[in-house]
GUKE-381543 format. One record per residue (C-alpha): residue number from 1; x, y, z. Coordinates in Angstrom, 2 decimals. Layout:
BEGIN
NUM:X:Y:Z
...
// end
This chain:
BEGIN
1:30.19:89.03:112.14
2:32.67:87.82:114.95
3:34.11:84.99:113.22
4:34.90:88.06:110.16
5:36.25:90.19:113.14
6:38.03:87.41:114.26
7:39.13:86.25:110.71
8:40.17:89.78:110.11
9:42.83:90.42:113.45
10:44.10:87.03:113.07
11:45.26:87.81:109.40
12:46.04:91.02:110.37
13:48.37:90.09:113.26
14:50.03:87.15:111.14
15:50.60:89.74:108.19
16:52.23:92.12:110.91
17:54.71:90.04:112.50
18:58.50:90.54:112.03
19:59.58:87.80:110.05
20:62.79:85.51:110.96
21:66.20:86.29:109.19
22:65.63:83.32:107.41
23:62.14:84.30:106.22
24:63.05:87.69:105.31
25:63.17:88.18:101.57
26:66.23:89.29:99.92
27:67.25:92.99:99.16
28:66.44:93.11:94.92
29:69.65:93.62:93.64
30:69.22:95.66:90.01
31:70.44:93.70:87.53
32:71.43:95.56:83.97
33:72.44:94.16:80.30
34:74.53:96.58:78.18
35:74.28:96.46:74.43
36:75.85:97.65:71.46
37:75.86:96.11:67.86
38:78.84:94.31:67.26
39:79.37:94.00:71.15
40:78.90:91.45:72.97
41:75.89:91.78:75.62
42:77.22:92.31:79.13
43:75.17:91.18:82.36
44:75.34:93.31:85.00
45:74.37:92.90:88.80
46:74.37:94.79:91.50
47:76.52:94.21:94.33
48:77.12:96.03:98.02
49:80.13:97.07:97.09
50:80.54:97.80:93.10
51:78.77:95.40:90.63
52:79.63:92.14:89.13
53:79.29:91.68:85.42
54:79.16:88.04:84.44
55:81.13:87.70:81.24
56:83.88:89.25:82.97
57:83.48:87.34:86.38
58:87.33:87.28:88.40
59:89.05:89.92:86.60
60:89.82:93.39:87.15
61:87.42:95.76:85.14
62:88.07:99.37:84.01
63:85.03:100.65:83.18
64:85.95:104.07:81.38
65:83.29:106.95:80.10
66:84.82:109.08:77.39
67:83.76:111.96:74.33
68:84.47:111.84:70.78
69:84.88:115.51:71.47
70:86.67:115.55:74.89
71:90.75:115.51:74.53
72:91.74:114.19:77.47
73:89.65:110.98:76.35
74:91.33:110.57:73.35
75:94.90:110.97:75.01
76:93.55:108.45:77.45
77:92.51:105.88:74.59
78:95.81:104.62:73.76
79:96.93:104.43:76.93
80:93.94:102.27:77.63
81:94.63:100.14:74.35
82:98.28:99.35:75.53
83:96.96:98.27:79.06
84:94.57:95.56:77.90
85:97.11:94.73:75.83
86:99.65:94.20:78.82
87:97.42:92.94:81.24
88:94.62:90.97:78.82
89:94.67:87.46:80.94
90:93.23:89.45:84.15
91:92.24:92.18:83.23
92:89.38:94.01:80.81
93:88.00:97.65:79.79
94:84.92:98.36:79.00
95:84.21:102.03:77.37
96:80.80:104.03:77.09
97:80.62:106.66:74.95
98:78.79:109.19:76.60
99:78.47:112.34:74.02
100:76.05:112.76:71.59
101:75.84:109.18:69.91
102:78.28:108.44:67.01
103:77.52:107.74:63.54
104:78.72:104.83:61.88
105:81.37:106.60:60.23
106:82.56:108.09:63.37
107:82.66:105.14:65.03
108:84.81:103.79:61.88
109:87.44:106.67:62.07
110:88.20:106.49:65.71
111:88.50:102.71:65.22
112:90.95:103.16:62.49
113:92.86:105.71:64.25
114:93.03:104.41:67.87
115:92.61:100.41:67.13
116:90.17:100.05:70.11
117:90.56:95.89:71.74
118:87.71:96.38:74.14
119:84.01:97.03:73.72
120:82.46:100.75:73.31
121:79.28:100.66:74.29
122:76.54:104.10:73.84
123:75.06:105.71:76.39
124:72.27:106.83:74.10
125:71.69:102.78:74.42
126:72.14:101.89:77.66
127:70.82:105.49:79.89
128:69.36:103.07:83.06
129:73.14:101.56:83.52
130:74.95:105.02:83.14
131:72.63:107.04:85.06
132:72.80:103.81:87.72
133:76.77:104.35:87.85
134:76.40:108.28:88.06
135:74.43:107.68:91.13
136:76.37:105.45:92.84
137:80.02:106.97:92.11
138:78.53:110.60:92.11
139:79.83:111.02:88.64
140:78.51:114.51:87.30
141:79.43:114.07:83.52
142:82.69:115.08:83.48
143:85.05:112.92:81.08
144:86.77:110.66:81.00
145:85.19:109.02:84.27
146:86.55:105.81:84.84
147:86.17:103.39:87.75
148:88.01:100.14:88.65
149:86.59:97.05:90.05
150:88.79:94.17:91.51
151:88.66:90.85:90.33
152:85.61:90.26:93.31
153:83.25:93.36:91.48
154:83.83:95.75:94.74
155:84.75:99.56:93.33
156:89.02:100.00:94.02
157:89.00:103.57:92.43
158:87.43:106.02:91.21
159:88.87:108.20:88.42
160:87.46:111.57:87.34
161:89.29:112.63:84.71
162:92.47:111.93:82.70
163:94.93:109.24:84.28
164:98.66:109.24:83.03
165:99.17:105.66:81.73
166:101.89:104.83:84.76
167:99.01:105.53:87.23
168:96.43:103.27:85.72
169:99.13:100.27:85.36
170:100.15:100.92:89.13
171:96.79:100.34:90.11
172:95.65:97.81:87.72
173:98.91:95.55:88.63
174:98.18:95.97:92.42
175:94.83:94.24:91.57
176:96.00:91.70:89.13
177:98.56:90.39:91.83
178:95.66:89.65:94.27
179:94.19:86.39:94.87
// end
């Protein structure tokens, strides 16, 4: 019975002690994969200060949430269009859709209309990542939402709501220029 006593404090004390920095184990960072079809997957990690996504990994990233049904979104859209157009080398947007899911044929239209050249992703499909980025930005649904990561993943702004095309290029060519 004393060697179980014994047995038992021994384990109990080694199970109790503070460990080293060294031996510490690292924070789990949450890591994320958005999908849509005829997107390409995007891997997504947690970081301190924003996230880093690796397909993207050393340029600036807008990542924009926008409505079928909101205006301001699709005033925003072409303005968004032009800018990875301008700044494509350094620079990439990434759109979730984050109304009511759209059809096929919705998807289609819009396509035809605003000649997207940067993935849409749903929210319908990815809910863990969007309600991840709500969280951390404090977004509360309005739209568009958009933040802006530097080339490094860290969050440079925060956006709620619509952005005049001369605003977004100010900051995106601020961020471009860095090393």
């Amino acid at each position: 019975m004393k060697k179980l006593l014994l047995w038992i404090l021994t384990f109990s004390a080694l199970f109790f002690l503070p460990l080293s920095a060294e031996e510490r184990p690292s924070v789990n960072m949450l890591t994320f994969e958005l999908k849509a079809e005829g997107e390409p997957t995007l891997h997504i990690k947690e970081e301190p200060n924003g996230i880093s996504i690796n397909e993207y990994k050393g340029k600036v990233v807008l990542l924009n949430f926008f409505g079928k049904h909101c205006k301001w979104c699709m005033k925003e859209i072409p303005h968004l269009v032009d800018i990875q157009k301008e700044f494509k080398e350094k620079f990439q947007v990434i759109a979730i859709h984050a109304q009511q899911p759209m059809t096929p044929g919705e998807r289609h239209m819009l396509d035809k209309k605003l000649h997207f050249n940067y993935p849409i992703y749903e929210y319908s499909d990815n809910p863990d990542f969007v309600q991840y980025i709500a969280h951390r930005a404090t977004w509360e649904g309005g739209l568009p939402f958009s933040i802006i990561f530097d080339q490094n993943g860290s969050a440079a702004k925060i956006i709620p709501g619509y952005a005049p095309k001369e605003d977004l290029e100010k900051i995106i060519e601020v961020l471009t220029k860095q090393p």
